[in-house]
TINU-498446 format. One record per atom (N, C-alpha, C, CB): x, y, z. Coordinates in steps of 0.02 Angstrom, whole numbers, padded with zeros to 5 digits, always signed. Atoms other than C-alpha are relative to their C-alpha. Glycine has a CB too. Layout:
BEGIN
XYZ ...
//
This chain:
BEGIN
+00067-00018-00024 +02258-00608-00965 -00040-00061+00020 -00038+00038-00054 +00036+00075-00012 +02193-00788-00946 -00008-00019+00066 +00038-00058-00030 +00020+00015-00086 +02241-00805-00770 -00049+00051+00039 +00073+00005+00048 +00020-00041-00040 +02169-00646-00728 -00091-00033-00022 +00035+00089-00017 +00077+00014+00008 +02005-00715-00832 -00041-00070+00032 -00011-00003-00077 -00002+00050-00014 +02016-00876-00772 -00027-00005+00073 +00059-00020-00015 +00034+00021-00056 +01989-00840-00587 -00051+00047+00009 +00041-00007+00058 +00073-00048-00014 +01842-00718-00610 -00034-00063-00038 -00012+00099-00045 +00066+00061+00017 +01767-00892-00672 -00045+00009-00069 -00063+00005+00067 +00039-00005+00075 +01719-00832-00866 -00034-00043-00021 +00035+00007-00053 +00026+00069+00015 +01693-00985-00927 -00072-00030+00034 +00056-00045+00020 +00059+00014-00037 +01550-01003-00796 -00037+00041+00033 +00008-00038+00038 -00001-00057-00038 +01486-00862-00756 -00084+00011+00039 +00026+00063-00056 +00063-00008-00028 +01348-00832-00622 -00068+00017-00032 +00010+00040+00040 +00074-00022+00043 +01170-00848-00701 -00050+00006+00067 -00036-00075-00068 +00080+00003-00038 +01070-00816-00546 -00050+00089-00025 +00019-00005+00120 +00024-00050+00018 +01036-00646-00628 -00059+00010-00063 +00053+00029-00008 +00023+00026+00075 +00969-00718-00797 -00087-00019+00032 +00060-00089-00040 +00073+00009-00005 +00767-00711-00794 -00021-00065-00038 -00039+00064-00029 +00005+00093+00054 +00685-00903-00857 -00010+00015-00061 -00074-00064+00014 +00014+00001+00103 +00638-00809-01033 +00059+00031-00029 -00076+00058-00038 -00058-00061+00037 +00822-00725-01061 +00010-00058-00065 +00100+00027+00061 -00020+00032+00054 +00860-00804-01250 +00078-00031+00020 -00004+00053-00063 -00086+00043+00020 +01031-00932-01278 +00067+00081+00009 -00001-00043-00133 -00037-00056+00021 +01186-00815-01273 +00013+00004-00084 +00067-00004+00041 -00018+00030+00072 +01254-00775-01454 +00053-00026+00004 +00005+00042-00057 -00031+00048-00010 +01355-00880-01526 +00085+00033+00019 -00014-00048-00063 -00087-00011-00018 +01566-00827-01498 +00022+00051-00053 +00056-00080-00011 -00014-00039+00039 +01574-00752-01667 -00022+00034-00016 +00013-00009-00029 +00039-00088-00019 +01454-00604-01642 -00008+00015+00039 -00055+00025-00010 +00014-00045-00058 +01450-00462-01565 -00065+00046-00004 +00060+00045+00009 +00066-00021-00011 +01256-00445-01575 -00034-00002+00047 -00031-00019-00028 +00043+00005-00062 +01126-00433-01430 -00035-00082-00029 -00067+00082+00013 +00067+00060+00030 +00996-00606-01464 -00026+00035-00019 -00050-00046+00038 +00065-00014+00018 +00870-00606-01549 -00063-00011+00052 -00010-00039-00056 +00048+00017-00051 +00690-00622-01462 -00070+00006-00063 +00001+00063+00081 +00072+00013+00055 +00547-00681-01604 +00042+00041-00038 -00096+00029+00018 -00015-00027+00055 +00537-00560-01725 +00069+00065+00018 -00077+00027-00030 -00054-00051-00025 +00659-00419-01657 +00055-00006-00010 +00006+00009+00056 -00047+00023+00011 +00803-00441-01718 +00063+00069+00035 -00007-00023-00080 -00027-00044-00044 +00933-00334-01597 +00080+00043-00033 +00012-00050+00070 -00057-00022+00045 +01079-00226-01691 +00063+00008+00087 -00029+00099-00061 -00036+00001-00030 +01231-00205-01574 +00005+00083+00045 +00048-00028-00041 +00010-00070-00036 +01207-00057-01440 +00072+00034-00006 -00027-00008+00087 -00051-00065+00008 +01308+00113-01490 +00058-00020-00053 +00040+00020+00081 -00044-00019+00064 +01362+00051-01666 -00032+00037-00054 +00027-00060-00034 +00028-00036+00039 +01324+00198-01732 -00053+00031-00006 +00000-00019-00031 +00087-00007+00005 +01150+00232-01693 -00005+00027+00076 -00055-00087-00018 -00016-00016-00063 +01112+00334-01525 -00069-00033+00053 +00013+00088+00000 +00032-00008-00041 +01027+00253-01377 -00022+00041+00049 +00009-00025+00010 +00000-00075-00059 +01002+00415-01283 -00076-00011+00025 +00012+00102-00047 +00053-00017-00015 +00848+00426-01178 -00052+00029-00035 +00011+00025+00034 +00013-00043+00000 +00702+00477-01213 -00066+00055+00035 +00010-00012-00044 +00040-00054-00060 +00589+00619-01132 -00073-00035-00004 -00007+00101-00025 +00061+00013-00009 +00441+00563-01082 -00061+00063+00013 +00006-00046+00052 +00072-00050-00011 +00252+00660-01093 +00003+00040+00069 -00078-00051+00005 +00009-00031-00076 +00306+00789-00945 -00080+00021+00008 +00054+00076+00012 +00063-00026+00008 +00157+00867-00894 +00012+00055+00090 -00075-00081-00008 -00023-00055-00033 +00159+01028-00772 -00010-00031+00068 -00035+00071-00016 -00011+00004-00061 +00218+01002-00590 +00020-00093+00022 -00069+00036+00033 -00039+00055-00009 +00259+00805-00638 +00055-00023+00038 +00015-00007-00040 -00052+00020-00051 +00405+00826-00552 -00016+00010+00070 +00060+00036-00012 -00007-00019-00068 +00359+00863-00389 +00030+00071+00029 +00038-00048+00022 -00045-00052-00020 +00439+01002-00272 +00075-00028+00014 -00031+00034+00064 -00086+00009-00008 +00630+00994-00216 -00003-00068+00055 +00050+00089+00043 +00020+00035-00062 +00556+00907-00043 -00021-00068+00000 -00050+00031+00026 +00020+00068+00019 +00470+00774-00125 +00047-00032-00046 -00065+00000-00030 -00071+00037+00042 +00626+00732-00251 +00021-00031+00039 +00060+00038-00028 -00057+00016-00053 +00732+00715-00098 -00030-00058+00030 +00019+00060+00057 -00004+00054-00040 +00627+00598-00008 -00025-00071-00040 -00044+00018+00064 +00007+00064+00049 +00565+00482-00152 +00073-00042-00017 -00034+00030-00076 -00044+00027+00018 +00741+00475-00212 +00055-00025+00084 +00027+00053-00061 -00025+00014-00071 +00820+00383-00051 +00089+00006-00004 -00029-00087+00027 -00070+00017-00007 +00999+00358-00116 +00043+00061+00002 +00022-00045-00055 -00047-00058-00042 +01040+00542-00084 -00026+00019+00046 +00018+00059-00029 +00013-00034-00063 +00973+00561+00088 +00051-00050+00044 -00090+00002+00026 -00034+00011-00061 +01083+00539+00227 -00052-00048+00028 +00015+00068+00046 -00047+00016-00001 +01131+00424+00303 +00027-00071-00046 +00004+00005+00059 -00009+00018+00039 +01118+00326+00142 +00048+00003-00057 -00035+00005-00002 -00064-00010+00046 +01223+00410+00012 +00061+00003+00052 -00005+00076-00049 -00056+00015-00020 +01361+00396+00131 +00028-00069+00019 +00004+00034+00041 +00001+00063-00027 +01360+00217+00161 +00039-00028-00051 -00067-00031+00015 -00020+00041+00045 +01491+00122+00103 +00061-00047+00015 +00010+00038-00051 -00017+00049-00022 +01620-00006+00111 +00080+00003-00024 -00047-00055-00021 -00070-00021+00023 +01783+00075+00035 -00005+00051+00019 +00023-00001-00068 -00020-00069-00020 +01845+00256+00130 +00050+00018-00055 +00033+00005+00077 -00055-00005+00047 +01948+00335+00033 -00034+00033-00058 +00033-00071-00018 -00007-00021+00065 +01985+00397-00134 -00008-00062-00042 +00065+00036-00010 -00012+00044+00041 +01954+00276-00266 +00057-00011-00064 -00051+00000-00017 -00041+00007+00056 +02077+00324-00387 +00054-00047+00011 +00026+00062-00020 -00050+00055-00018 +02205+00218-00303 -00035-00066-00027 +00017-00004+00085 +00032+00060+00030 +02097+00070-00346 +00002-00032-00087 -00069+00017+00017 +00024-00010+00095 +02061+00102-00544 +00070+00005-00003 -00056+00082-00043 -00049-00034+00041 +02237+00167-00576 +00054-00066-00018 +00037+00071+00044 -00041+00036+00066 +02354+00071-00723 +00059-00015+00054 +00024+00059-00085 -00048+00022-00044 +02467-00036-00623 +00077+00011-00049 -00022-00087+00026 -00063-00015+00062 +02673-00007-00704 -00010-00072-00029 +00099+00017+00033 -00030+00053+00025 +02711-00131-00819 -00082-00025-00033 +00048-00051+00064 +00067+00015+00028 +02506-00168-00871 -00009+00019-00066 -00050+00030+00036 +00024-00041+00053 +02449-00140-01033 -00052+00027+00029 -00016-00033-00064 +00072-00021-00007 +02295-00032-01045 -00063-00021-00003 -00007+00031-00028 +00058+00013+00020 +02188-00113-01143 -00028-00078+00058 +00009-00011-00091 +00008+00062-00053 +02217-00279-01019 -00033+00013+00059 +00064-00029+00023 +00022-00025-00082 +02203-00191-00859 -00099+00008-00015 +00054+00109+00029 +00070-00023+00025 +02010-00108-00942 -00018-00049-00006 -00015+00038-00055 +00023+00058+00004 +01970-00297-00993 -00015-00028+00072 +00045-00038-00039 +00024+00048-00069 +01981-00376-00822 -00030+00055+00039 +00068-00045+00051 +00044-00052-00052 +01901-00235-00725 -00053-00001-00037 +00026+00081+00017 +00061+00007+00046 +01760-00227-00860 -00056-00070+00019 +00034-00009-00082 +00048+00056-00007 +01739-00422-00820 -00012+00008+00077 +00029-00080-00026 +00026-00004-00055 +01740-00396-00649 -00056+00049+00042 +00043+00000+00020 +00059-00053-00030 +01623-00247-00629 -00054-00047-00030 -00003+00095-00032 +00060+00051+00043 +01526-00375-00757 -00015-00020+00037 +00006-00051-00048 +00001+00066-00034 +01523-00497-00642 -00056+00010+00056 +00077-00021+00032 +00014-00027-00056 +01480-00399-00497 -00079+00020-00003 +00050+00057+00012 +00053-00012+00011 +01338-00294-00558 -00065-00058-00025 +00015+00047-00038 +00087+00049-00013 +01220-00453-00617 +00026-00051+00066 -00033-00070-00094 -00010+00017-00062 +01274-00517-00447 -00050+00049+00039 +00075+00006+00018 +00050-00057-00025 +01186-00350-00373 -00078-00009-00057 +00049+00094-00013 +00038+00034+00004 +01055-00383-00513 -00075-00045+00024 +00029-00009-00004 +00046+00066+00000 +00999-00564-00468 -00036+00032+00055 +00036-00084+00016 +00048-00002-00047 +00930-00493-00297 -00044+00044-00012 +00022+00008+00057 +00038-00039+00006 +00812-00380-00383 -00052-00036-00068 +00040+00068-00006 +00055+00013+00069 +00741-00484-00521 -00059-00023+00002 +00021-00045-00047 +00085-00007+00023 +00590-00536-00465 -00052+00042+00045 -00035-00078+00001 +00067-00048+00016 +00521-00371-00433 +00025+00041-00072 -00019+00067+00076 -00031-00016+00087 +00618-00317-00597 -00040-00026-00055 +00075-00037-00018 +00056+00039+00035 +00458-00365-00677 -00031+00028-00067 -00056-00006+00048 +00036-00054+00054 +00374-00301-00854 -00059+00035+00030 -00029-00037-00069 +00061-00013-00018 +00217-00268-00746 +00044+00073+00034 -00048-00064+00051 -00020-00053-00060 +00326-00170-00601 +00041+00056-00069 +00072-00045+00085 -00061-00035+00056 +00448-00096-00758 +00002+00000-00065 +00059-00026+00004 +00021+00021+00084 +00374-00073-00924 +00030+00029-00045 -00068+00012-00023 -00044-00019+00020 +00508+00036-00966 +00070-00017+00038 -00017+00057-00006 -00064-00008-00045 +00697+00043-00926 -00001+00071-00003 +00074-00037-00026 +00013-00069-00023 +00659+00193-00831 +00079+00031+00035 -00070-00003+00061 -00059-00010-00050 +00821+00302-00737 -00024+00053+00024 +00075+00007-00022 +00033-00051-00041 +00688+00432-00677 -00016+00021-00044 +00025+00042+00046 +00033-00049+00036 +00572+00574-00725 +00023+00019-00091 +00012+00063+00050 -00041-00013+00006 +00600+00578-00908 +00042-00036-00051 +00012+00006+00049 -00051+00019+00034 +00732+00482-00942 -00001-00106-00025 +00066+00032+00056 +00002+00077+00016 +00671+00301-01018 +00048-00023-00054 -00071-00019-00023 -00071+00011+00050 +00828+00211-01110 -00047-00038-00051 +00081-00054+00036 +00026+00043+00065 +00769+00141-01288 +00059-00046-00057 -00041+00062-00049 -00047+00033+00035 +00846+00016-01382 -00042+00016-00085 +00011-00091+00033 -00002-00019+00062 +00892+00004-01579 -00054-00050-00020 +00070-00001-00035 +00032+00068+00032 +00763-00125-01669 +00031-00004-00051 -00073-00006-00016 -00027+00015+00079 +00789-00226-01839 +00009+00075-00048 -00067-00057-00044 +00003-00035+00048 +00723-00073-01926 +00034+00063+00006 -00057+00004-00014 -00042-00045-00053 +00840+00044-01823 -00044+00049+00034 +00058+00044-00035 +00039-00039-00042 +00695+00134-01743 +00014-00015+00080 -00074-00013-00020 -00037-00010-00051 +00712+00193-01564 -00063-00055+00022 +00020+00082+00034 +00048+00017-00056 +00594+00069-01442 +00006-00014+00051 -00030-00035-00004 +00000+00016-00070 +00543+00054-01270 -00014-00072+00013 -00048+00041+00035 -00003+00043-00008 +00570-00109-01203 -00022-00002+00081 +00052-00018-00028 -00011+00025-00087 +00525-00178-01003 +00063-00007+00015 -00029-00073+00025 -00072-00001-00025 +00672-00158-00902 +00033-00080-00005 +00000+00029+00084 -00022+00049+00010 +00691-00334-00890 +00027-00019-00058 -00033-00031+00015 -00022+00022+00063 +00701-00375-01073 +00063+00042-00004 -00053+00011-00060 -00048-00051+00019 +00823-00234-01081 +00062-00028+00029 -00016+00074+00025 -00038+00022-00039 +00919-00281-00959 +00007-00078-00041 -00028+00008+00077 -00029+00083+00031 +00933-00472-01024 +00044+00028-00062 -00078-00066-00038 -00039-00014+00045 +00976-00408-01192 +00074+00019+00039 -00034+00054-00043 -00078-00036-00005 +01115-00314-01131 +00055-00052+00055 -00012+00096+00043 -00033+00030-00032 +01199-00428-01008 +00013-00062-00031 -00023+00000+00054 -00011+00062+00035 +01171-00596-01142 +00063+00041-00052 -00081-00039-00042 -00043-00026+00051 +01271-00475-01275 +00063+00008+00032 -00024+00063-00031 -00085-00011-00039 +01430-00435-01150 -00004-00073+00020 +00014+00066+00083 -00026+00052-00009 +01425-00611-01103 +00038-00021-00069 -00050-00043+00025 -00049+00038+00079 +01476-00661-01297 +00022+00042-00007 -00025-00029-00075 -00049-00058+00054 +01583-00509-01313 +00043-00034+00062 -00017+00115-00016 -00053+00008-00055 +01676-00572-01148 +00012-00067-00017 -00022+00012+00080 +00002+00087+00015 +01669-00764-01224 +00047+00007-00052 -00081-00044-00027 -00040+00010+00061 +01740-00697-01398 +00069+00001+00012 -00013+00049-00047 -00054-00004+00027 +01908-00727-01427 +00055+00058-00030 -00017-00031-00033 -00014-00048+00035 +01920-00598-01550 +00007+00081+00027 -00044-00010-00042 +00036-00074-00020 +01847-00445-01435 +00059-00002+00052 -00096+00008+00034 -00037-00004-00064 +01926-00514-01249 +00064-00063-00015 -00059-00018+00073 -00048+00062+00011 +02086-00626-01296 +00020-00025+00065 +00067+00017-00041 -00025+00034-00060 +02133-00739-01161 +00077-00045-00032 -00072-00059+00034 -00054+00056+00031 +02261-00858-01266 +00058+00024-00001 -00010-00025-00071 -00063-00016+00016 +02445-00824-01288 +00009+00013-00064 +00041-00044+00018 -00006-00028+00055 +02494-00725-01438 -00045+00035-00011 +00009-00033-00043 +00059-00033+00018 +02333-00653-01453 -00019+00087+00005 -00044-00037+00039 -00021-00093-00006 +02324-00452-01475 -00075+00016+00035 +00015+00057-00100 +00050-00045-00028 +02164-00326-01425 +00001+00011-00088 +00020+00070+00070 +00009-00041+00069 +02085-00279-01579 +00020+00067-00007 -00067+00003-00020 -00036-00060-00004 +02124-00098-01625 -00056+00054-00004 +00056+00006-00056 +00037-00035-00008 +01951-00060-01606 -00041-00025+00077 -00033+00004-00065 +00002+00014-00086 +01951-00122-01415 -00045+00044+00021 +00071+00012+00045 +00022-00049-00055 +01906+00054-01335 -00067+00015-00017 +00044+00068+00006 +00050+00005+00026 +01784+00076-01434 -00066-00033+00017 +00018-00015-00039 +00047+00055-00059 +01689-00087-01378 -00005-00016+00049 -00004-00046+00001 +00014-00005-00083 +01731-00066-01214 -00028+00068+00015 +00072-00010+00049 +00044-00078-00003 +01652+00138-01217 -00094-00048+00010 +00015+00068-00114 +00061+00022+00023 +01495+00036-01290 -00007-00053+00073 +00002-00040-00089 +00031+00037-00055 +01485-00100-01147 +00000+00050+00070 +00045-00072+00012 -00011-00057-00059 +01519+00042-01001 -00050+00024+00009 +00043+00055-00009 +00067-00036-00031 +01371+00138-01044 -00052-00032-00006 -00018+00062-00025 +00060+00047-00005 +01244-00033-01055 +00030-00007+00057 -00020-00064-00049 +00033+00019-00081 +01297-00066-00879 -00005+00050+00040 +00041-00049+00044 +00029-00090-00013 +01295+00120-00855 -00068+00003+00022 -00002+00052-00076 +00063-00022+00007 +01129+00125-00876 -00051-00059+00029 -00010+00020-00077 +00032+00028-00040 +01086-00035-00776 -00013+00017+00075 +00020-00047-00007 -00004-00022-00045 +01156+00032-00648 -00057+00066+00024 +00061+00007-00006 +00021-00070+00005 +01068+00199-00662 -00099-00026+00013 +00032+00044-00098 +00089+00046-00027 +00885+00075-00655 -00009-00024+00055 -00023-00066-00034 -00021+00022-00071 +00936-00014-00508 -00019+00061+00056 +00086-00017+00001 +00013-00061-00045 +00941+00142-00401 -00083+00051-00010 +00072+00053-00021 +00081-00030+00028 +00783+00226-00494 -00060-00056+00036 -00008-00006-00109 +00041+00028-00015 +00688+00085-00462 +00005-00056+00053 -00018-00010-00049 -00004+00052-00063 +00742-00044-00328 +00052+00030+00052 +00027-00081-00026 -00048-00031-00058 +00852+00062-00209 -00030-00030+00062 +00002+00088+00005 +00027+00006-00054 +00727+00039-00075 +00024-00087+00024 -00083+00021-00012 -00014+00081-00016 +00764-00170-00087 +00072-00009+00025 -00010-00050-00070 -00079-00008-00024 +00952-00145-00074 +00016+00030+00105 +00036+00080-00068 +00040-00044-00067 +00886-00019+00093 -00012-00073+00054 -00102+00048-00031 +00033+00035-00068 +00795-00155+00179 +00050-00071-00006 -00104-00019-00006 -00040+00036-00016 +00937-00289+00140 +00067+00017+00038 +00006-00025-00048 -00070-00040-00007 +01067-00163+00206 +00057-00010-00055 +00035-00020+00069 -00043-00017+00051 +01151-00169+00041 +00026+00035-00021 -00005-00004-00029 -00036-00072+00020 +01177+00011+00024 +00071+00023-00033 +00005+00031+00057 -00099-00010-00016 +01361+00012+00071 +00024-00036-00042 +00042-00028+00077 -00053+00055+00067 +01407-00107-00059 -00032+00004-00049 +00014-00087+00006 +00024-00019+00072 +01289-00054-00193 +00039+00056-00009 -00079+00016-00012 -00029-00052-00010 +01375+00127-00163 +00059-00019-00004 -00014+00033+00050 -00082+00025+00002 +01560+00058-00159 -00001-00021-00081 +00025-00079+00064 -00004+00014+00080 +01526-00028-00332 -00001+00033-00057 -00036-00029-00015 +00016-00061+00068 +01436+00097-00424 +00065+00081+00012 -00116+00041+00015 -00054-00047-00026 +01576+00227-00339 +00062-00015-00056 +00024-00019+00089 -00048+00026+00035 +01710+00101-00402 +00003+00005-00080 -00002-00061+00020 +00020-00005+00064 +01623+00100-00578 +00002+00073-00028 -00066-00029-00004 -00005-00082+00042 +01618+00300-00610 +00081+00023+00015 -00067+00075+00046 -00071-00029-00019 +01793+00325-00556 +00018-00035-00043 +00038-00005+00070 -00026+00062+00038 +01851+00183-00660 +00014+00037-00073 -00061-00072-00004 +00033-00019+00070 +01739+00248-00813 +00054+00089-00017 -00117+00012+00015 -00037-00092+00006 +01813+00433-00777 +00071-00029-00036 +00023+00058+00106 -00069+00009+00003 +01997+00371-00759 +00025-00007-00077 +00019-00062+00043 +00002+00043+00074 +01981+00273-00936 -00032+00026-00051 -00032-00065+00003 +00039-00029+00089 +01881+00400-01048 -00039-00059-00022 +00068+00017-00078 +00064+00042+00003 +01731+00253-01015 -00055+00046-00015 -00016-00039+00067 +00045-00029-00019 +01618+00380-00963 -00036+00050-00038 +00019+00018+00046 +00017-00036+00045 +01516+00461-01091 -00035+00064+00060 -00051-00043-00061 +00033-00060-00011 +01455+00647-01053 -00045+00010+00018 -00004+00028-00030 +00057+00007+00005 +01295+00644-01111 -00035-00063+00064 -00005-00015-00077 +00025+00031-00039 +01250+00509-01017 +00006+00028+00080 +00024-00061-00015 +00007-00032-00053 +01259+00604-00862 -00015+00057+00027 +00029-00005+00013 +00050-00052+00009 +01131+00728-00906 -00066-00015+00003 +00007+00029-00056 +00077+00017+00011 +00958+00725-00891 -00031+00033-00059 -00042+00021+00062 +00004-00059+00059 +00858+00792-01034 -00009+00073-00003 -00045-00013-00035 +00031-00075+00013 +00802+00943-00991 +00045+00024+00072 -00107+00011+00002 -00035-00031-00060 +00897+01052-00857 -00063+00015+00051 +00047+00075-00022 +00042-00003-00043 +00826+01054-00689 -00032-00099+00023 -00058+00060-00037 +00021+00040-00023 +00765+00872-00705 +00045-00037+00051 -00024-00027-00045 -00060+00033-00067 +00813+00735-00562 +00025-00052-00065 -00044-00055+00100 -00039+00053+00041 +00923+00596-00632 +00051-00047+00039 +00041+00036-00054 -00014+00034-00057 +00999+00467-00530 +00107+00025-00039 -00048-00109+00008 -00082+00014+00012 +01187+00455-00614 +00024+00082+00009 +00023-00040-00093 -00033-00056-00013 +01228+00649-00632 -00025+00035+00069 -00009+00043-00059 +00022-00026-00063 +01138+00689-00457 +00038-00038+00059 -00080-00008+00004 -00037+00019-00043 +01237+00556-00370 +00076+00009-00003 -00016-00054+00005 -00088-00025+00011 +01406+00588-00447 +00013+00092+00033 +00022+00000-00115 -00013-00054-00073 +01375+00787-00376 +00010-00019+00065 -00057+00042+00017 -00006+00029-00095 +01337+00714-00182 +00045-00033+00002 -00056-00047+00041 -00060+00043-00001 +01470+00601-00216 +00073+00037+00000 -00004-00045-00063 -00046-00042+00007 +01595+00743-00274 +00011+00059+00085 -00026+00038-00077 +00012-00040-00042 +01529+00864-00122 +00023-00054+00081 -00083+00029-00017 -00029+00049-00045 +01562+00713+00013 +00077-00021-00005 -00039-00058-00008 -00076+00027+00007 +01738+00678-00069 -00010-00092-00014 +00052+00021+00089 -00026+00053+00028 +01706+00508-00125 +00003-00016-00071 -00025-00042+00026 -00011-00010+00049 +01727+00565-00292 +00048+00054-00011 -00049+00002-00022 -00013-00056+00003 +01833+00671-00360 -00032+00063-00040 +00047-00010-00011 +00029-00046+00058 +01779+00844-00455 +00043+00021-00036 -00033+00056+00016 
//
């Protein structure tokens, strides 16, 4: 696995995504988020559920069907079709002969890593606590992290986002989690911690589109934000990544960017159903 980690550049890995207040990474031998002052950060989805949560609806909040459609841009034509791989993706994701499993899931993990705070960096400075005082993924659905005292809180997307991308950097640094060395096994609770990193960039992904689609829009990024996040749910499917729940909104009827684009995605064929 070393060569394969070796030329995705681990060891150095692109910080133009990293905001000037993201904390140190941790150190190699935890697999904790940083700290930040007093907050001390427990390890997302051991044990404890980050699930959304509903925000103060209030009657007709959502809009009509008309106004969903045109706020949310990344399912209107000729947007959600834009992209930069035709095709089926399963050819892509699928377990080459002779691969282990847990190897193949490691280097695709670092490379969707890689990729997504690559997509990211060009949104971080309107990715602001002012512009994003939640990590919002629509009407609804604000993601909350665990604190010291395991209570659920809302954090600015940014902070959220840092946390979660400084914590997969030291789970992709450890030794113990991602082995690169010769002789070195997969722990035997691997899938496990790779389920848990899937749905933190799950759910970056799922902000990105909620809230900066339009920037991707006016860079013509579309087609290659759409190819990635495409690449990433097929992946997640293939591999029993892809939690359920997370591709619900809370309440039936609401919008939601991840289970509303994986339908249009299924109905176009660049997914499968």
């Amino acid at each position: 696995m070393s060569s394969f980690l070796s030329s995705m550049g681990i060891g150095s890995r692109v910080n133009a995504g990293r905001s000037p207040s993201r904390p140190a990474a941790p150190p190699s031998n935890t697999q904790h988020p940083p700290q930040q002052q007093q907050m001390s950060q427990p390890t997302p989805g051991s044990g404890y559920s980050n699930a959304p949560l509903p925000r103060g609806s209030s009657n007709g909040a959502q809009g009509t069907k008309g106004q969903q459609q045109t706020e949310r841009l990344y399912l209107c034509l000729p947007f959600v079709k834009a992209a930069l791989v035709k095709g089926n993706f399963k050819t892509i994701v699928a377990l080459p002969k002779y691969v282990d499993v847990n190897e193949w899931v490691a280097v695709n993990l670092v490379d969707l890593f890689n990729n997504l705070n690559l997509f990211y960096s060009v949104v971080t400075e309107f990715c602001t606590v002012e512009n994003n005082p939640t990590m919002s993924a629509g009407p609804g659905m604000d993601y909350t992290w665990i604190d010291a005292s395991r209570k659920r809180v809302k954090l600015p997307a940014p902070q959220y986002i840092d946390y979660v991308l400084t914590w997969v950097e030291g789970l992709i640094k450890d030794e113990a989690v991602f082995p690169t060395k010769a002789g070195r096994e997969f722990s035997p609770n691997f899938p496990s911690v790779a389920r848990h990193i899937y749905t933190q960039l799950l759910r970056i992904f799922a902000h990105l589109y909620h809230a900066h689609y339009d920037v991707y829009l006016h860079l013509s990024m579309e087609g290659h934000l759409n190819s990635l996040f495409a690449h990433f749910l097929t992946f997640g499917r293939e591999f029993d990544l892809l939690e359920p729940k997370e591709c619900r909104a809370p309440k039936e009827g609401w919008p939601f960017v991840i289970g509303d684009l994986m339908d249009a995605w299924r109905g176009l064929g660049i997914l499968e159903a």
